[in-house]
C-alpha positions as a printed Julia matrix, in Angstrom:
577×3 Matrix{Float64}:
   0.0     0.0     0.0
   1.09    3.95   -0.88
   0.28    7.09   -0.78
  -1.28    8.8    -3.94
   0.76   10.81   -6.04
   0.38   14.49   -5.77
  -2.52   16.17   -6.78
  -2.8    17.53  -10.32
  -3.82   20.54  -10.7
  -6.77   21.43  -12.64
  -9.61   23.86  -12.58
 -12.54   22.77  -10.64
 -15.83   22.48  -12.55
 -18.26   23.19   -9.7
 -18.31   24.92   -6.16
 -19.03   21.4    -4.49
 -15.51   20.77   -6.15
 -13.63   23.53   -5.54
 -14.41   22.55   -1.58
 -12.44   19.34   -1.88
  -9.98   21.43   -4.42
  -5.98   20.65   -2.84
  -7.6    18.4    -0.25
 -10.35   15.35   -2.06
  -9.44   13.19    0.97
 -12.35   15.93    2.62
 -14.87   13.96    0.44
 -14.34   10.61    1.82
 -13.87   12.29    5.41
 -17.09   13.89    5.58
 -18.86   10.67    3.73
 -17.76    8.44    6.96
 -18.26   11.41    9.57
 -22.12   11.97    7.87
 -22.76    7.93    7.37
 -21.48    7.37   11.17
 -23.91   10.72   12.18
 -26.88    8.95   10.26
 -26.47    5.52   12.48
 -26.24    7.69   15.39
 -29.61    9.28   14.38
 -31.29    5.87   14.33
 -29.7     4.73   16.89
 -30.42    7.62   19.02
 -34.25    7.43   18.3
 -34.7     4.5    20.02
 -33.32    5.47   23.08
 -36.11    7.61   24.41
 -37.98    3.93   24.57
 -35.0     2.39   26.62
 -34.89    5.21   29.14
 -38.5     4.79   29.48
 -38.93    0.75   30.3
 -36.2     1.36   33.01
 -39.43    4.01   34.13
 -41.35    1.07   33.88
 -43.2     3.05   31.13
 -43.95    0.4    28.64
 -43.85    2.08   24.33
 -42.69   -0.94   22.54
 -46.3    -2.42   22.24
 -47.42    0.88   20.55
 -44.59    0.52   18.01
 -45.2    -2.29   15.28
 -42.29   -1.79   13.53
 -40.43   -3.13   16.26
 -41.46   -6.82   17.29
 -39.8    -6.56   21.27
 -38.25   -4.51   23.45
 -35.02   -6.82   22.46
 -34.95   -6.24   19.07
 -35.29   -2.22   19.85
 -31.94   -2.73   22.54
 -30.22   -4.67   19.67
 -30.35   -1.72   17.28
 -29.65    0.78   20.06
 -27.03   -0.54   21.15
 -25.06   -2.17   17.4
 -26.0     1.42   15.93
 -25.05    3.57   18.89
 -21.65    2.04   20.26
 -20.5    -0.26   17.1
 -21.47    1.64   13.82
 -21.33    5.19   14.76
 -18.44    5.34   16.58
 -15.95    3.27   13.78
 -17.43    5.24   10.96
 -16.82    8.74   13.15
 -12.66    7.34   14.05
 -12.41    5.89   10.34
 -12.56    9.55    8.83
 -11.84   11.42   11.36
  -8.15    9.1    12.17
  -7.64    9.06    8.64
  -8.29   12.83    7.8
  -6.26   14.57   10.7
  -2.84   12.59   10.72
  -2.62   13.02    6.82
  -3.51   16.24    7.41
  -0.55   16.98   10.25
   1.99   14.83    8.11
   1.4    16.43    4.6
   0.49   13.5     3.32
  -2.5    12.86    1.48
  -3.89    9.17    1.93
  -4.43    6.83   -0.84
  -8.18    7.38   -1.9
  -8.59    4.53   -3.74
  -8.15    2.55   -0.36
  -9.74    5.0     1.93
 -13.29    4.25   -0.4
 -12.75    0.79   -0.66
 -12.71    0.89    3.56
 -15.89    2.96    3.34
 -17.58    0.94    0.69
 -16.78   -2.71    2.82
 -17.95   -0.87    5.83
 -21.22    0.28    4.18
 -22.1    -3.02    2.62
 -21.04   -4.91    5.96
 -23.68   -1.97    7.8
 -26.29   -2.94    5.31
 -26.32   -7.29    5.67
 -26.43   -6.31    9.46
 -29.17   -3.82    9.77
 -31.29   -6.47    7.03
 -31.15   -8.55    9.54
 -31.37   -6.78   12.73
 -34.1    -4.68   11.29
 -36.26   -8.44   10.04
 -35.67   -9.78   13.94
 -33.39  -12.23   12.52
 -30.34  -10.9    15.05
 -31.86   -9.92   18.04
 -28.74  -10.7    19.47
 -28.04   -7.48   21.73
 -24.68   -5.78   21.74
 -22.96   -8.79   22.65
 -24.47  -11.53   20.68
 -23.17  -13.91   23.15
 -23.81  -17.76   22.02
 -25.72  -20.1    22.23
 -28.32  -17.02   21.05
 -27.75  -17.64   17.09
 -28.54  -14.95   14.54
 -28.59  -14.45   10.46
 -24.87  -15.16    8.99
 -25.57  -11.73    7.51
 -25.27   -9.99   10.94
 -21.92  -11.72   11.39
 -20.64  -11.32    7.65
 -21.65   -7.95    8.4
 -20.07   -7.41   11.66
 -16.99   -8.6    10.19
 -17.1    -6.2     7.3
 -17.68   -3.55    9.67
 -14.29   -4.46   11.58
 -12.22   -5.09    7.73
 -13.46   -2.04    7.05
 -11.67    0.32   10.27
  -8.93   -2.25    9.74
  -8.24   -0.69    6.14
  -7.87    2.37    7.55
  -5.49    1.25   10.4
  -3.66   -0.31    8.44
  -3.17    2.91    5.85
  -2.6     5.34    8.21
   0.29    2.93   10.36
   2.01    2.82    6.86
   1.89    6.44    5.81
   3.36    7.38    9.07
   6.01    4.58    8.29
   6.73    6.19    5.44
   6.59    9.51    6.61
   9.4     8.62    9.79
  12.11    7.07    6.29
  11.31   10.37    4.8
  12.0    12.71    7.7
  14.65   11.2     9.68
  15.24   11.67   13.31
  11.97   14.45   13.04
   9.91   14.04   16.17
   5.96   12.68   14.77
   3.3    15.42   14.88
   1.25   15.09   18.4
  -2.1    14.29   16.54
  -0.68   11.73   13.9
   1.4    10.25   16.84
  -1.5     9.48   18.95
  -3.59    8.5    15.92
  -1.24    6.29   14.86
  -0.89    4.98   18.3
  -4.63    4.35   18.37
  -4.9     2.2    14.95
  -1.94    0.19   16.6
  -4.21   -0.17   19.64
  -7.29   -1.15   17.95
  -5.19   -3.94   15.37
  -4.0    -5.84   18.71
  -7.63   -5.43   20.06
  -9.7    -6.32   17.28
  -8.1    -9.61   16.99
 -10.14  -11.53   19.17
 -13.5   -10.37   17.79
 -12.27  -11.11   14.5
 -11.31  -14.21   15.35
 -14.98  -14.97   17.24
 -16.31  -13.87   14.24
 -14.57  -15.54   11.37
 -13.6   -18.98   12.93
 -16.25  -19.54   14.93
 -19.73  -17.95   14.96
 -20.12  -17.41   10.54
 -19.22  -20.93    9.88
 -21.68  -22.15   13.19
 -24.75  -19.41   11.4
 -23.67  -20.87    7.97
 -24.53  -24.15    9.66
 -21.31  -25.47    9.03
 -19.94  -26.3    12.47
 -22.49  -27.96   15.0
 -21.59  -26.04   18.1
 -19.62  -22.96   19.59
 -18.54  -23.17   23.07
 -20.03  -19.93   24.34
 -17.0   -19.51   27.16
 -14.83  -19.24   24.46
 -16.76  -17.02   22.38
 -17.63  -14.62   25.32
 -13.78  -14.46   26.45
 -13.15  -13.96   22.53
 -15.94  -11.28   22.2
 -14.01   -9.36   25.86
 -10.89   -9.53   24.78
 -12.17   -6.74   22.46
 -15.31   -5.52   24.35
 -13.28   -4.03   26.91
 -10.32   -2.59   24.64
 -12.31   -1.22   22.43
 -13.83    0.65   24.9
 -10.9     2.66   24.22
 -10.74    2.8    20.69
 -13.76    5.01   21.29
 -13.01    7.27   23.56
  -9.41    7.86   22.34
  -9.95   10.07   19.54
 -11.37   12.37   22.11
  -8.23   12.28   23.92
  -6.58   13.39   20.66
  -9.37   16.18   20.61
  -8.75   17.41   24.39
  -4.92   16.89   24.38
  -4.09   18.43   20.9
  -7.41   20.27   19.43
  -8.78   21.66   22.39
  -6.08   23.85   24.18
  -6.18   25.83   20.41
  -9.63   26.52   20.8
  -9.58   27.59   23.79
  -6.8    30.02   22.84
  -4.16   28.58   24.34
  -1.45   25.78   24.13
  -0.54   22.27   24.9
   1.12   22.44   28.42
   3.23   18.41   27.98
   3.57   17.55   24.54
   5.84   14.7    26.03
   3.17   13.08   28.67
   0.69   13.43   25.86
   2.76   11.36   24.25
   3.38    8.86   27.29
  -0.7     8.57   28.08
  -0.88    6.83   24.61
   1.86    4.84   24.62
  -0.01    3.57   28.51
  -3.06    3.12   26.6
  -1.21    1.05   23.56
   0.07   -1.37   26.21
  -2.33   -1.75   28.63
  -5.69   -1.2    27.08
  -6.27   -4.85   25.76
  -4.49   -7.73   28.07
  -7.75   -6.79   30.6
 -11.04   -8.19   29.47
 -11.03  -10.9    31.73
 -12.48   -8.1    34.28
 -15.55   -8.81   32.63
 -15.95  -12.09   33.29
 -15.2   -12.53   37.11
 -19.1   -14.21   37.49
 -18.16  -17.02   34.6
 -16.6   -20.05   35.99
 -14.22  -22.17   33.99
 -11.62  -19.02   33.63
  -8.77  -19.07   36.01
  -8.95  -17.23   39.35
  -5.56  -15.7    38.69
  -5.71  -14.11   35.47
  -8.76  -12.68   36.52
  -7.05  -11.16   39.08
  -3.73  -10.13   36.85
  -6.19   -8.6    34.92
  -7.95   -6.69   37.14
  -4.56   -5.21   38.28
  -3.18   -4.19   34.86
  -7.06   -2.46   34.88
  -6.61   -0.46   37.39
  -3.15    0.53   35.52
  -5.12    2.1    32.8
  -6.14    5.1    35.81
  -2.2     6.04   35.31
  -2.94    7.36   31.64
  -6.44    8.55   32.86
  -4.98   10.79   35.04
  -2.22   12.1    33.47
  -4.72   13.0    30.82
  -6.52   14.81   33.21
  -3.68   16.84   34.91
  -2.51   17.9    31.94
  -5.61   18.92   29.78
  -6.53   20.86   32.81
  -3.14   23.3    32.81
  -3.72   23.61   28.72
  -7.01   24.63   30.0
  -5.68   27.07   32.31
  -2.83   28.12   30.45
  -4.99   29.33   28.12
  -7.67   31.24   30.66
  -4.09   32.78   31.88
  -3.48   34.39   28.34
  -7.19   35.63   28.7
  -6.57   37.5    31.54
  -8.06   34.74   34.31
  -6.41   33.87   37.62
  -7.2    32.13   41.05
  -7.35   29.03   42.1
 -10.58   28.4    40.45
 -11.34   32.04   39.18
  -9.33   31.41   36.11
 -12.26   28.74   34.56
 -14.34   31.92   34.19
 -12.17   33.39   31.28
 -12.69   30.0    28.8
 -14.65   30.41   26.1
 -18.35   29.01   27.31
 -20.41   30.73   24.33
 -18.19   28.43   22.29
 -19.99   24.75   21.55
 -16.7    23.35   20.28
 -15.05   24.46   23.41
 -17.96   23.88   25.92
 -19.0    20.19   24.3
 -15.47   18.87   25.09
 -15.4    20.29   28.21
 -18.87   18.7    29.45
 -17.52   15.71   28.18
 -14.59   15.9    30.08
 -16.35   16.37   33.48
 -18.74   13.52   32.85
 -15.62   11.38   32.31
 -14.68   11.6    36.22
 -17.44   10.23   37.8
 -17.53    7.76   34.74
 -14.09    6.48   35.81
 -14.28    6.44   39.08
 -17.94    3.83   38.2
 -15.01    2.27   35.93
 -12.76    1.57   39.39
 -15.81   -0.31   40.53
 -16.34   -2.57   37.89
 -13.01   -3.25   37.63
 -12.83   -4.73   41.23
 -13.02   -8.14   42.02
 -15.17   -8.26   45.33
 -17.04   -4.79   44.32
 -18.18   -5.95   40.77
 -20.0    -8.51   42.5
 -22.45   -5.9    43.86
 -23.31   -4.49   40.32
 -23.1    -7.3    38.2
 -25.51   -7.39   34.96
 -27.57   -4.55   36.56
 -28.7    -1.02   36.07
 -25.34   -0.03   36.85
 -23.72   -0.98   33.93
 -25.69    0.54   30.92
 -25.25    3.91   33.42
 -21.86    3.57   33.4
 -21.71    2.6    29.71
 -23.7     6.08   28.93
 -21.47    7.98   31.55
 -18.4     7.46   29.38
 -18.97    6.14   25.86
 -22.89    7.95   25.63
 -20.84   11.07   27.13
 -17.46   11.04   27.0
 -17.18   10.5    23.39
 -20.21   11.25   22.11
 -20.11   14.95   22.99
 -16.69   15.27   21.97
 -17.94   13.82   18.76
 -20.62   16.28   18.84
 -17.89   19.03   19.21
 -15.79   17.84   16.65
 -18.14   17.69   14.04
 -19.33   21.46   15.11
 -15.93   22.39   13.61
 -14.83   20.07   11.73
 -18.1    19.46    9.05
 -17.9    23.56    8.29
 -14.29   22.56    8.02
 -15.09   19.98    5.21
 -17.86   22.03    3.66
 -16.85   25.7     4.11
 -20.8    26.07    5.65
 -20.93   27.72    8.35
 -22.35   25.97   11.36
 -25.57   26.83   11.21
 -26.87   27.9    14.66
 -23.57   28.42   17.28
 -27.03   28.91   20.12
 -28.42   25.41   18.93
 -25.47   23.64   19.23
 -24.45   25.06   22.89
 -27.88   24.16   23.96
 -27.77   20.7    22.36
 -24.22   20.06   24.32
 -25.79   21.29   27.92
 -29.05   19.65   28.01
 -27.27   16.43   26.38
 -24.53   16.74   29.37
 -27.66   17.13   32.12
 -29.66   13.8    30.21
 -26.64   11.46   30.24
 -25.74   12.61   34.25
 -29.55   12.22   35.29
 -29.98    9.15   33.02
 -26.23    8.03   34.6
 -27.84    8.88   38.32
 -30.82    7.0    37.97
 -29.36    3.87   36.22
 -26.53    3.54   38.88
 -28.95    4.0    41.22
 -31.15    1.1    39.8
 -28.75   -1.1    39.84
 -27.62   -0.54   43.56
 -31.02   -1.51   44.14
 -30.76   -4.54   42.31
 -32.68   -4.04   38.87
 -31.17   -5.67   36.13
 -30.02   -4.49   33.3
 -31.19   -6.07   29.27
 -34.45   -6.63   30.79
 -37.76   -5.66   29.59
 -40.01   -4.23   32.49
 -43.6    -4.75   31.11
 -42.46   -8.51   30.61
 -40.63   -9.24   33.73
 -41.61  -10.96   36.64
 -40.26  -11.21   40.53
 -38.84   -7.65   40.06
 -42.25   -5.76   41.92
 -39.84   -5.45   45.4
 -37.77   -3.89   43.38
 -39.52   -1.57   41.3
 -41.69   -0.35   44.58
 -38.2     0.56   46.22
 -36.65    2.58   43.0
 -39.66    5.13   41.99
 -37.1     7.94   42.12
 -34.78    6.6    40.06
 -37.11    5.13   37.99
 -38.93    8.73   37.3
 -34.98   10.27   37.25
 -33.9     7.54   34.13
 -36.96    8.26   32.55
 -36.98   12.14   32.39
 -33.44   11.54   31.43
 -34.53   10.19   28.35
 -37.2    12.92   27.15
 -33.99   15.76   28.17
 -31.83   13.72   25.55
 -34.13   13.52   23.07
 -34.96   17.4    22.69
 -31.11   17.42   22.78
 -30.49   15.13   19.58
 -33.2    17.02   17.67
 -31.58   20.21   18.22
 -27.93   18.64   17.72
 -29.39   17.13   14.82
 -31.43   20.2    13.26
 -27.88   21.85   13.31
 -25.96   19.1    11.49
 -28.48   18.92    9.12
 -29.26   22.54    8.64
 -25.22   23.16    8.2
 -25.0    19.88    5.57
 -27.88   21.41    4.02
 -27.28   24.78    3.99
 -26.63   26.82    0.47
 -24.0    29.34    1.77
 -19.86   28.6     1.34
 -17.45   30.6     2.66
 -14.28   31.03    0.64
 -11.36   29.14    0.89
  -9.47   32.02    3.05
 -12.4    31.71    5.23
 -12.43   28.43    5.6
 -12.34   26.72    9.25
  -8.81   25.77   10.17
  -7.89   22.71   11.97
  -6.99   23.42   14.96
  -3.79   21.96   15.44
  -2.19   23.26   19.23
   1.4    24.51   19.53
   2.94   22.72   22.89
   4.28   25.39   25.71
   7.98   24.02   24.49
   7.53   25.07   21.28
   6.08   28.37   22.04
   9.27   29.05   24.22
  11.34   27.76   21.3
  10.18   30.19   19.19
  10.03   33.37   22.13
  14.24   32.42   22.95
  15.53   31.62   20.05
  13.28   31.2    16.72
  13.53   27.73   16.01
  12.38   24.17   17.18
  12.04   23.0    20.9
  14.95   20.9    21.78
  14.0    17.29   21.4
  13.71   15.42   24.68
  15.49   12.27   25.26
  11.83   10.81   26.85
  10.25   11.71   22.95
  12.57   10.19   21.18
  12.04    6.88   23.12
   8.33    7.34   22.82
   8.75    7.7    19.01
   9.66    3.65   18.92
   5.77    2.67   18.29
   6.68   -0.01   16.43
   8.79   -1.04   19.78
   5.59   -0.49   21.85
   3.56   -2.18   19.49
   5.81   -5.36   19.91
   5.87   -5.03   23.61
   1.9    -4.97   23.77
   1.49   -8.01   21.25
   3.69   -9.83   24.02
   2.23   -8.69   27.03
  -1.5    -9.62   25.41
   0.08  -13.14   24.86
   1.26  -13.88   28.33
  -1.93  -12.31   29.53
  -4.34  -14.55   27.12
  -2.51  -17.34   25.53
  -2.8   -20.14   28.81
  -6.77  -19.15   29.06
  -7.0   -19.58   24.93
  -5.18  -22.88   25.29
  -6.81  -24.4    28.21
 -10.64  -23.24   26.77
  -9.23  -24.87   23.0
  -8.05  -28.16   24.65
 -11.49  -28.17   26.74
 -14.49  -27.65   24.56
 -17.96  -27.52   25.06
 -20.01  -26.56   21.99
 -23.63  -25.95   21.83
 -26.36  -25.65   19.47
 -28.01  -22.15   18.26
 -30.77  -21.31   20.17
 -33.48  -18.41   18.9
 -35.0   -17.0    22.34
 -36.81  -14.15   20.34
């Protein structure tokens, strides 16, 4: 695989073209940011009706285009957390390291990622949307769907691979080009992120492929469903971070720009993802502390190297907040606290991210509890998980996403976002939904409700329900506050897509790449480049960390692989819908 040739110049026929004039990688950018937006939209409609079973309010029966409550969670949750989120990182991890390298991408490959992805999207949604894969977000066997969900699941995953795969060799090609040059922040912790998600998609790829298409196809008898579901962790919990990542590229190298200031560590940004390469996969087993069969003591590895992954967390946090306040400093703010009053809150690029941010906290700290071995006990496959979930996925990245594409589709388009109001509103009530939603949900499940469980059908849960009728009424009101929030996030997208007016090309939205507080100095002393510290140059090895993390997954995995491999117990399909 290479890079394109330069562009050749030639007049463009057409304002449309003249957009993607110098830049055509825009047009396959904005086709995965809009196609990801559209599954959101979906995806997002039906959530409304999940927020109001867990108010024991019952919709589904008025709704005959869905045939259960299951089928509805299915969509919310394949749309919401699978589709949107790898068509938003496909263009948006493709478009900003080529962007900070100079380099354009191959187009040729970047469509043929978005075409497999959309044809994977459409076998899936056929059959989610015909009840043939009610399967849930974790289509755990023995439940067995339509091949075409998992033929289109797989496509889905070929698809982000592509990309991975294009943008790790353009910045290989980039580092023979510019020798002993330190990699740009964002294509550093892009590229970081692809290497991430290669090492965790394996074992979903590998459920997928080897085991549950040829069992769907009918062509294998059984699956042993400990396998799959250690399989289907290994990347349930990594992946976790594939999403929220990119927003970590957003607050640690976007972000401090916008709010007019600078990166304060452009070396422990750089350390927080090489943390994340390593440690984000070898600890899925933390999911499965209830399923017996898995050894005792890799559970318990594993939930150590999890509560590793706060390190990263937290330098993340310490040092997005001095950008942050670096920046209210060269606005005039000061104080202890007094200084968060000069940051640009009319801004919905700026405000978005930092919402996001704060929802993150108490989203981790949940994270600390599932994570523990004797405390995960208590909240186990209830309430408390989907809150969690929607505290840092439905939050944390979502809302960056939001801000992202506030700037970044006027970027594309040269149309001006079309209501700055709309959008600010959109990110605050969508901020208060997700925390009340988050309150009630944890709540819930410290009571005991479980979670993936349709009220109006349940039985034995009445103790229950009489005990939660506060959070019950909190989770639902959640859910009416989120939906006015996606129509207005949504009238803006739409209304800026839509819109007739283009700026001009001077005018045009800039990508906001941040300067680091080195460089700025740099350039104050003496006029040229920061001095390159000897902790960057060993963090530029990613090919060393990517070896490292390949081994450590091994030692972590390889004995539980083997032993489930030499011990199986397949089982039929079952359909339960």
């Amino acid at each position: 695989m290479t890079t394109a040739p330069p562009p050749t110049v030639s007049a463009p026929a057409s304002p449309a073209e003249q957009v993607y004039f110098g830049h055509p990688e825009k047009k396959v950018t904005l086709y995965f940011l809009v196609t990801g937006l559209l599954m959101l939209l979906i995806g997002v409609a039906i959530g409304p009706l999940q927020a109001l079973n867990y108010a024991n309010i019952d919709v589904y029966q008025y709704l005959p285009f869905l045939k259960s409550y299951y089928q509805g969670l299915s969509l919310h949750g394949v749309l919401n957390a699978l589709v949107f989120t790898t068509y938003f990182i496909s263009g948006l991890l493709l478009y900003l390291p080529c962007r900070a390298l100079g380099v354009r991408p191959n187009l040729v490959v970047a469509w043929a990622a978005y075409w497999t992805m959309t044809i994977g999207v459409l076998m899936a949604a056929w059959a989610v949307l015909g009840n043939n894969a009610t399967l849930l977000y974790t289509f755990y066997p023995p439940l067995q769907g339509s091949p075409l969900f998992y033929i289109g699941a797989a496509l889905l995953v070929v698809g982000s691979l592509i990309i991975a795969v294009q943008v790790i060799v353009i910045w290989t090609g980039w580092k023979r080009q510019h020798p002993g040059e330190t990699t740009p922040l964002v294509a550093y912790m892009s590229v970081a992120t692809w290497m991430m998600w290669v090492i965790a998609s394996l074992g979903l790829v590998v459920e997928v492929v080897v085991f549950l298409i040829p069992w769907s196809l009918g062509w294998t008898k059984g699956v042993d469903p400990l396998l799959a579901r250690t399989l289907f962790w290994y990347t349930g919990h990594a992946i976790v971070y594939f999403w929220v990542l990119p927003a970590y590229i957003s607050w640690y190298a976007l972000l401090p720009r916008q709010a007019g200031g600078v990166i304060a560590s452009d070396s422990m940004a750089r350390l927080s993802f090489v943390l994340f390469l390593l440690l984000s996969t070898p600890v899925g087993l933390h999911h499965q502390y209830s399923d017996t069969g898995l050894s005792i003591g890799w559970k318990t590895v594993q939930m150590l190297l999890t509560f590793l992954v706060v390190v990263p967390s937290m330098l993340t946090a310490f040092s997005v907040g001095a950008s942050l306040e670096l920046a209210a400093q060269a606005r005039g703010g000061g104080g202890y606290f007094g200084w968060t009053r000069r940051l640009p809150w009319k801004d919905p690029v700026f405000t978005a991210q930092v919402l996001a941010m704060i929802s993150f906290i108490p989203g981790g700290a949940g994270g600390i509890v599932n994570a523990s071995l004797a405390l995960d006990t208590a909240v186990h496959n209830t309430a408390w998980i989907p809150g969690h979930f929607h505290i840092t996925v439905g939050t944390a990245t979502t809302l960056t996403f939001f801000a992202i594409s506030f700037w970044l589709l006027p970027h594309l388009t040269r149309k001006p976002l079309a209501s700055v109001k709309m959008a600010l509103w959109s990110a605050w009530l969508w901020f208060w939904g997700m925390i009340i939603f988050a309150v009630g949900m944890h709540w819930e499940g410290l009571i005991g409700i479980p979670r993936r469980t349709y009220f109006a059908g349940a039985t034995g849960l009445s103790e229950m329900i009489s005990r939660a009728q506060v959070p019950l009424a909190l989770t639902g009101i959640s859910g009416m506050v989120l939906a006015v929030a996606a129509v207005l996030y949504f009238t803006v997208i739409f209304r800026t897509l839509l819109g007739r007016t283009r700026v001009s090309a001077q005018a045009e939205v800039p990508i906001p790449f941040s300067q680091s507080l080195a460089e700025v100095e740099a350039l104050a002393g003496n006029g040229g480049s920061p001095k390159i510290a000897g902790a960057v140059r060993v963090l530029e090895r990613l090919w060393v960390f990517f070896a490292l993390a390949l081994a450590l997954v091994l030692v972590m995995y390889l004995p539980t692989f083997i032993s489930l491999l030499l011990n199986p117990h397949p089982v039929p399909g079952l359909r339960l819908w």
